[in-house]
N, C-alpha and C positions, 0 to 999 in steps of 0.2 A: 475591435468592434465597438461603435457609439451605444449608448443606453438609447438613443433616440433618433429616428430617421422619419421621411416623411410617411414613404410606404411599405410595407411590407407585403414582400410575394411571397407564395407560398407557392414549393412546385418546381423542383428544375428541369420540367423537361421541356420543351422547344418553345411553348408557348411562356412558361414564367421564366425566362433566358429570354427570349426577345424583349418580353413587358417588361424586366427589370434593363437593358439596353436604353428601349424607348423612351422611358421615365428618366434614367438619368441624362439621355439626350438632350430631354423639355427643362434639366435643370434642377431635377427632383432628387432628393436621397433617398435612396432606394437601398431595403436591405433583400435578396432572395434567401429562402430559406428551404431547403432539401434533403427530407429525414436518412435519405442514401447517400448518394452517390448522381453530380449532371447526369441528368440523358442514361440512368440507369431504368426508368419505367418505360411506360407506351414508348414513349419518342427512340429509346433504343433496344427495342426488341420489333421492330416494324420488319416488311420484307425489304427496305430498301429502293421505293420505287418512289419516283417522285410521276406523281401523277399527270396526269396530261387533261384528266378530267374525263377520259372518253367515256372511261369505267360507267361513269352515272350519269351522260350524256342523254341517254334517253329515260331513266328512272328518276333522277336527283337533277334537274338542268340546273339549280340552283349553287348547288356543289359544284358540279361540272365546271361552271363559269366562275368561281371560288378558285378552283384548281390549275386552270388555265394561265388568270391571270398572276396567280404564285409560281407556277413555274420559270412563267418568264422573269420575274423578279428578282427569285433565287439564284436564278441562272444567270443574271447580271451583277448580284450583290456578294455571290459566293460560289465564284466559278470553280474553285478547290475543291470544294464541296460537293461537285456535280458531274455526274460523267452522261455527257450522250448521245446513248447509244441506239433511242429512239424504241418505239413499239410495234407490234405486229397484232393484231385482233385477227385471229387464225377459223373461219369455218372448218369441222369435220363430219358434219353428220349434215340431215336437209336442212333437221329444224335450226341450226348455225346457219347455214343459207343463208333462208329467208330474215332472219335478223339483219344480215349485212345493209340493204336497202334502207331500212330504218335507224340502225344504229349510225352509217353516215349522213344523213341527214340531221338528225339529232346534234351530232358534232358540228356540223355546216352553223346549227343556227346556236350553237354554244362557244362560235367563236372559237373552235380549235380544228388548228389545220388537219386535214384528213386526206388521205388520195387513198385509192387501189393498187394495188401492187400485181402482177401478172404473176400465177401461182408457179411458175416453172423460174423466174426471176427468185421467188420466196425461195424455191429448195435449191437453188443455187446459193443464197446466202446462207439458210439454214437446214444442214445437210441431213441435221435430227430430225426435222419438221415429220407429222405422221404420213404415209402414204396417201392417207386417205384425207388430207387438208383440199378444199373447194373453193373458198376464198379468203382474199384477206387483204387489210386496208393497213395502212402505215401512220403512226400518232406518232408526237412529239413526247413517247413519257422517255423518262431519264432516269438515272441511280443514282439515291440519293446517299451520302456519308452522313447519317445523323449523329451523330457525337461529333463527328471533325465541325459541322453547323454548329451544333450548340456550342461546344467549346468555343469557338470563333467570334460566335454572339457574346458570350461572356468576358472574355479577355477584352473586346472593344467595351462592355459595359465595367468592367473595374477599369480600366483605361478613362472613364467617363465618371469617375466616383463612383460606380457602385461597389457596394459591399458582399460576399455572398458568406452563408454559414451551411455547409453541410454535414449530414450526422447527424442534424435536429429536428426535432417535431414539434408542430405547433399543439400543446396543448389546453389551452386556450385561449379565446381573443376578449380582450376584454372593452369592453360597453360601459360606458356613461351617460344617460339624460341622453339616449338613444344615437350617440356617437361612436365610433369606436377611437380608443386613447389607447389602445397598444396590443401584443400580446405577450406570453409566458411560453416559451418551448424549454424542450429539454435534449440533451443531449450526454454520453458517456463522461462528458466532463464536467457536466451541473446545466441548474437551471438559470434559464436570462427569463430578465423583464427588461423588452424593448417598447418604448412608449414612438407611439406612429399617429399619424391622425386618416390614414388608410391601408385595406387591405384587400390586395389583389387575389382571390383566390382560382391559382394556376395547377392545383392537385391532380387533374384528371381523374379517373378513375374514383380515387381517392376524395374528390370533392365534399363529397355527401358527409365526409366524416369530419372535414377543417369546419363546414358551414356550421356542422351540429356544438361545433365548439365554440360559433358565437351565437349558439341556439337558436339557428338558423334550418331551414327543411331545406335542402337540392335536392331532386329526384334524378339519379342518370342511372343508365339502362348501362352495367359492366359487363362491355361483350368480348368474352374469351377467345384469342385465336389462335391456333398450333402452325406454325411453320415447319420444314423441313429444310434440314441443309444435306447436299447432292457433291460428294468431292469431286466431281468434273465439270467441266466447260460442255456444257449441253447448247447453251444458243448465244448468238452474238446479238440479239434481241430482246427486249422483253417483249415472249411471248402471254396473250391474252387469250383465252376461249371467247370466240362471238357469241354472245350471250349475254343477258342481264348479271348484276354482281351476282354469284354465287360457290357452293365450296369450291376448292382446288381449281381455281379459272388462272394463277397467274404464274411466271415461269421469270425468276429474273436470274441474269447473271451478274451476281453481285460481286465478284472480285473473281481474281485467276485461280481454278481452283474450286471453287463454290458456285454454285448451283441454290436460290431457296424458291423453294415453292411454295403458294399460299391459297387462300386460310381456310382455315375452317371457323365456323360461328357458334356457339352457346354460351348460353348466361353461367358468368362465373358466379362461384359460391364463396369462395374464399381470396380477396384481391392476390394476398401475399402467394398464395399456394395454387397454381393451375395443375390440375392433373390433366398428364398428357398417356393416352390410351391407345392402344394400338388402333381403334377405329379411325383414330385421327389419323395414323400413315396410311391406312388403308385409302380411305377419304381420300388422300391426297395423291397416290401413288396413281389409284383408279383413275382420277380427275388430270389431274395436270398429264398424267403417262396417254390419256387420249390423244394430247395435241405431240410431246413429246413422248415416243414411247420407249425411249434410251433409258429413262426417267424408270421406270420398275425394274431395268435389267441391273442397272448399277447400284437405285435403292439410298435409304438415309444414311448419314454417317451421326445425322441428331436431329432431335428435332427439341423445339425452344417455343415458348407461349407469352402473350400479353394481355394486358385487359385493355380493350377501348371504350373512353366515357362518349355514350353516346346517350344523344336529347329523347329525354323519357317522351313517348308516346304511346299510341295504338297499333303501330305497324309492328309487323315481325320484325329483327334482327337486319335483314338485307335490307328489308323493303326502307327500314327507319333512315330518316336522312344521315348525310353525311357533312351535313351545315354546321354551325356552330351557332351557339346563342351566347349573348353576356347578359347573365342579371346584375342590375343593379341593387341593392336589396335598402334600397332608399324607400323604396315602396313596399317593406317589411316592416318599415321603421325603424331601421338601424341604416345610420348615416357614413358613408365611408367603406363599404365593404362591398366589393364585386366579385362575382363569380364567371367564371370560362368553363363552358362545357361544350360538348362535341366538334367537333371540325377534324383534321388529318393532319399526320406530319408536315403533308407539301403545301396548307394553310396555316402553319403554326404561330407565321409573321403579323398577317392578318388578324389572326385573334387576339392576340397581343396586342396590335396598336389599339384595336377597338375596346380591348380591356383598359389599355394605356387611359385615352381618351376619357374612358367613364368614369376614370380614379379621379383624372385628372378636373374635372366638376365639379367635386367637392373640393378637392384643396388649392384650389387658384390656380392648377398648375395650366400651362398654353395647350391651347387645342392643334392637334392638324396632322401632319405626317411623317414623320422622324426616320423610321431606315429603308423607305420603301429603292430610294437611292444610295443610300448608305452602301459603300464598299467595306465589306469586310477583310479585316487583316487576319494575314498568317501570322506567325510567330515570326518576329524580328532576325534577322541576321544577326544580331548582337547580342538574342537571347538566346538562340542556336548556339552561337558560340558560346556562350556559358556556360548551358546546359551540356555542350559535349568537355567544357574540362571540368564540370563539377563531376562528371561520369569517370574523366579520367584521374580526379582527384581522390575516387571515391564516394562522393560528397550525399552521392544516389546509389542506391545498391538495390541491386533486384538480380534475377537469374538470368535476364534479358542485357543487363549491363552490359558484356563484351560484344552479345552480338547485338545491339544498339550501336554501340561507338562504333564499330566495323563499317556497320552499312551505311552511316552517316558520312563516312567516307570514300564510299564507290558506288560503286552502280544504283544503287538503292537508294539515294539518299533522299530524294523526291517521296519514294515510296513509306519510306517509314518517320518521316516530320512528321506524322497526324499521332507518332507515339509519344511526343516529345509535348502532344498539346496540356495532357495532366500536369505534368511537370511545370512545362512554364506558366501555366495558370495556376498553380499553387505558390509559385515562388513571386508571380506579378501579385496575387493575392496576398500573399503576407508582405510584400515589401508596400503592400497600398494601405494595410492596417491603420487604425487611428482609436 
């Protein structure tokens, strides 16, 4: 690792992995910096849904069409990435009805494909659906892999010069004659002074706290949500409640196996620590088991939490957009420091170029648009191969090791490359060191 790069991100989850991509695409040195673990916040504790945008179609158009146009991006940039398997927005009760009228129109003029499905067609495909389902419209949302994403984004940005440091924390950014010339983070191993002439700030959640370290104010609204995970295959859809966003409205099938169900909403108190309470299974069992009601007979096998940074307002928690905003904080008077706040995993790209973009103004770097076409690579054939005889050399150990090498060799071997992505993005990481 250099004493010196041009920018500094802060953040690995979907958004500071893209922005650090983007930047060194434009030619930029770029260092990310990540007090965990990639894609261990928001980005990887989501339900796995890559949105289709219908969700906020008639509440958020602005999202909506945000969403839309990410999905089909991601779905041409990182088709590995992606399964799908498409969405159901399910009526059960009248007041579900009469939303259907409106909620397709909403999508008609948000530019995301919609039709009706004929409800005996529905429970032929989805055999859980409730008895009492009335109608229901067909969207293009998909399942998203977020870590096998980020990871994917990052191997092309070390592959492009960047650099990343995880296990450190920025604390703090340091300010000249109202520029910013570097920061100080820390880590289990000691402290670095990295001298940068920008910084991307991609913390999520977390933002409020990097800003306050270049004594800077963000306001975002940290909104906590409970998922559940369901050990069965409940639907071959993601199913939606016809409805405005709200609790336990979504149903996806995230892998063979797994079942999660989502969210629930309130303001977190503690980022690091969400208490997860029984009202939140409740919440969830009630809500989602209307549309499926397989969903309370089989019940959690866990249930897991995250916090989402969303754009401080006036509105409640649902009602608050689901947009994203980039401050510049040139207009604080500190030159060089940007901030990312709200948007969703399935615009994470988005936020990042447009962060990319605003760095990029102050330090000469080129304007425009870097991975909106960008094909994402898997791990190499040739790092495969390595990775499976450093496993047989020993070279890797973990408890997973034997049965790793096994299925890399039969049936499975498609299925478990996305375990193989830490590994080789550590070993591509240190062999790119400088």
């Amino acid at each position: 690792m250099r004493s010196y790069y041009d920018v500094v991100v802060v953040g690995g989850g979907i958004v500071g992995v893209f922005a650090t991509l983007d930047l060194a695409l434009r030619g930029v040195s770029v260092l990310l910096i990540e007090r965990r673990k990639i894609c261990s916040g928001a980005s990887g504790r989501s339900h796995g849904m890559l949105h289709s945008g219908a969700r906020y179609a008639t509440t958020d158009p602005k999202a909506a069409e945000e969403c839309i146009k990410e999905n089909r991006i991601l779905s041409e940039i990182a088709p590995h990435c992606i399964r799908d398997v498409g969405g159901v927005f399910v009526s059960v009760n009248a007041e579900e009805e009469e939303y259907h009228s409106q909620l397709a129109d909403s999508c008609h003029r948000a530019g995301i494909p919609v039709k009706d499905i004929d409800i005996e067609l529905l429970r032929a495909l989805e055999p859980n659906i409730s008895p009492h389902a009335r109608t229901a419209l067909l969207v293009p949302d998909k399942i998203v892999y977020a870590r096998d994403l980020a990871l994917s984004a990052l191997l092309k940005a070390v592959a492009s010069g960047a650099s990343a440091l995880e296990g450190a924390s920025v604390e703090r950014v340091l300010i000249e004659k109202g520029e910013v010339v570097g920061v100080e983070a820390a880590s289990m191993e000691g402290v670095y002074k990295i001298g940068c002439r920008g910084v991307v700030n991609a913390a999520g959640p977390w933002c409020s706290e990097v800003a306050r370290r270049a004594g800077l104010s963000v306001e975002v609204i940290p909104a906590a949500g409970v998922m559940g995970v369901a050990s069965a295959n409940l639907t071959r859809h993601i199913v939606n409640r016809m409805r405005p966003p709200s609790d336990g409205d979504i149903i996806v099938p995230y892998t063979a196996g797994a079942t999660i169900a989502g969210t629930t909403a309130r303001i977190a108190e503690d980022l690091d620590r969400i208490e997860i309470g029984g009202e939140d299974e409740e919440i969830l069992l009630q809500e989602c088991g209307e549309a499926i009601p397989a969903l309370r007979a089989i019940g959690f096998s866990r249930l897991y939490a995250s916090v989402r940074p969303l754009i401080a307002g006036e509105a409640g928690l649902r009602e608050t957009t689901r947009s994203f905003e980039i401050i510049d904080h040139y207009e604080d008077d500190v030159r060089g420091f940007v901030t990312a706040v709200g948007g969703k995993l399935t615009t994470g790209r988005l936020i990042a170029e447009n962060a990319a973009n605003a760095i990029a103004r102050h330090i000469g770097a080129p304007q425009g648009v870097y991975t909106e076409k960008l094909r994402l690579e898997q791990a190499t054939r040739e790092e495969v191969k390595q990775v499976i005889e450093a496993l047989r050399q020993g070279e890797v150990t973990s408890p997973l090791e034997s049965l790793i090498s096994e299925a890399l060799e039969a049936i499975d071997n498609e299925r478990y490359l996305s375990l193989l992505l830490p590994i080789i993005y550590s070993r591509r990481a240190a062999g790119g060191r400088s």
